[in-house]
C-alpha positions as CSV (number, residue, x, y, z in Angstrom):
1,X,-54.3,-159.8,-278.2
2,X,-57.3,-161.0,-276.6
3,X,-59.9,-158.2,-275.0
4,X,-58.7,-159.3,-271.2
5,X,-54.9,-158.6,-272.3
6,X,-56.1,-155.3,-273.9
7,X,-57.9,-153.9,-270.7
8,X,-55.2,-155.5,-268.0
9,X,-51.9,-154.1,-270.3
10,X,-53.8,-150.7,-270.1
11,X,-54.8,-151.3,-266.6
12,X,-51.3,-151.8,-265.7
13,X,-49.7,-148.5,-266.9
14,X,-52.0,-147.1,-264.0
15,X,-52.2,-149.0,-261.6
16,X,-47.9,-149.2,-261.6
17,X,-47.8,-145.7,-260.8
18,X,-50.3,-145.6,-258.3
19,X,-49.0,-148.6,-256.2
20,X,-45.1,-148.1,-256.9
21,X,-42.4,-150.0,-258.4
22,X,-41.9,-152.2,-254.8
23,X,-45.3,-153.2,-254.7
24,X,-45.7,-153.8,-258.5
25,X,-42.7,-156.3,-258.5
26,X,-43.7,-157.8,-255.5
27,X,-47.7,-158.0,-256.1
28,X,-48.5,-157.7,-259.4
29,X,-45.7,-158.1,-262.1
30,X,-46.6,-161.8,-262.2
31,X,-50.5,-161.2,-262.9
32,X,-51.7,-162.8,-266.0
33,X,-55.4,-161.9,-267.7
34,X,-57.2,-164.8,-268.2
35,X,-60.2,-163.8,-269.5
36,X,-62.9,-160.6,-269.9
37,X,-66.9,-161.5,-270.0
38,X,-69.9,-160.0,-268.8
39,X,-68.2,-157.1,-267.6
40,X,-66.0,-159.6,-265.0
41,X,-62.1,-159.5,-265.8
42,X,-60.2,-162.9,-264.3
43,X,-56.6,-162.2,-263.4
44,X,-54.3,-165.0,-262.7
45,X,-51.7,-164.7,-260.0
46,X,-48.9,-166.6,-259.5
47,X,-49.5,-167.7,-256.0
48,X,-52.2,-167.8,-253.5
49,X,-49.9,-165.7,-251.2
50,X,-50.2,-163.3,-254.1
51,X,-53.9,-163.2,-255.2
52,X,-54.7,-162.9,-251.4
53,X,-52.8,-159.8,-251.2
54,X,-54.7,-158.2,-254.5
55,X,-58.3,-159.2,-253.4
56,X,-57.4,-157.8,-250.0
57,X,-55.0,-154.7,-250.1
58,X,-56.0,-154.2,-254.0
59,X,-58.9,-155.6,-255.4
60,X,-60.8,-152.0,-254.8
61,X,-58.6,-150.4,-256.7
62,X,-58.2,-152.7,-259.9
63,X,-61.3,-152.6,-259.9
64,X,-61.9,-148.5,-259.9
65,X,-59.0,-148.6,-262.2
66,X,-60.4,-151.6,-265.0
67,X,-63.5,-149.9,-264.9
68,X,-61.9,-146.0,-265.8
69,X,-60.1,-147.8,-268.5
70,X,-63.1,-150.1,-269.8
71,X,-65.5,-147.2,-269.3
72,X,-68.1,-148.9,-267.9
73,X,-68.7,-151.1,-264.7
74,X,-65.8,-154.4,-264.2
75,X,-65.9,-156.3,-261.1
76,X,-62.7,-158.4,-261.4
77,X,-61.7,-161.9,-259.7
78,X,-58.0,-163.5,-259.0
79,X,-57.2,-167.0,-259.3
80,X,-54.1,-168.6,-259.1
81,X,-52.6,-170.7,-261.8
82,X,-52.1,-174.0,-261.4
83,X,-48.8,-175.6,-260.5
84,X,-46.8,-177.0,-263.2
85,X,-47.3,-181.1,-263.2
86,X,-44.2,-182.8,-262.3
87,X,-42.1,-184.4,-265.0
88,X,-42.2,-187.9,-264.8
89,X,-39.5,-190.0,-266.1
90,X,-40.1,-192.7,-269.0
């Protein structure tokens, strides 16, 4: 498990309870960790509907919560993951 997955799985048994289980389905059950350097976590969210919605409504509080759990300063930034290609037929 790669240092990213470590801090967002621990990140996530905190910041379920503080949101609730409605706003954890809805927001953040899709949330993938992409990556952790420099102190800078990257999230990937499955929509830009959805990674709006953290950085706006949330992205305070993932960050106050990454940095509790990393014990030390971690600014944290959303992207969205790219859409599937479409199959082409041969």
């Amino acid at each position: 498990m790669s240092d990213a997955a470590i801090l967002w799985t621990s990140c996530c048994e905190v910041l379920r309870e503080e949101v609730g289980e409605a706003v954890w389905r809805t927001w953040f059950e899709g949330v993938t960790p992409v990556g952790l350097e420099n102190g800078r976590l990257l999230l990937s969210a499955p929509s830009s509907l959805a990674r709006d919605r953290l950085e706006d409504r949330y992205g305070s509080l993932i960050e106050k919560v990454a940095s509790q759990v990393a014990d030390g300063e971690v600014s944290v930034d959303v992207g969205v993951r790219p859409a599937p290609a479409p199959v082409q037929d041969p």
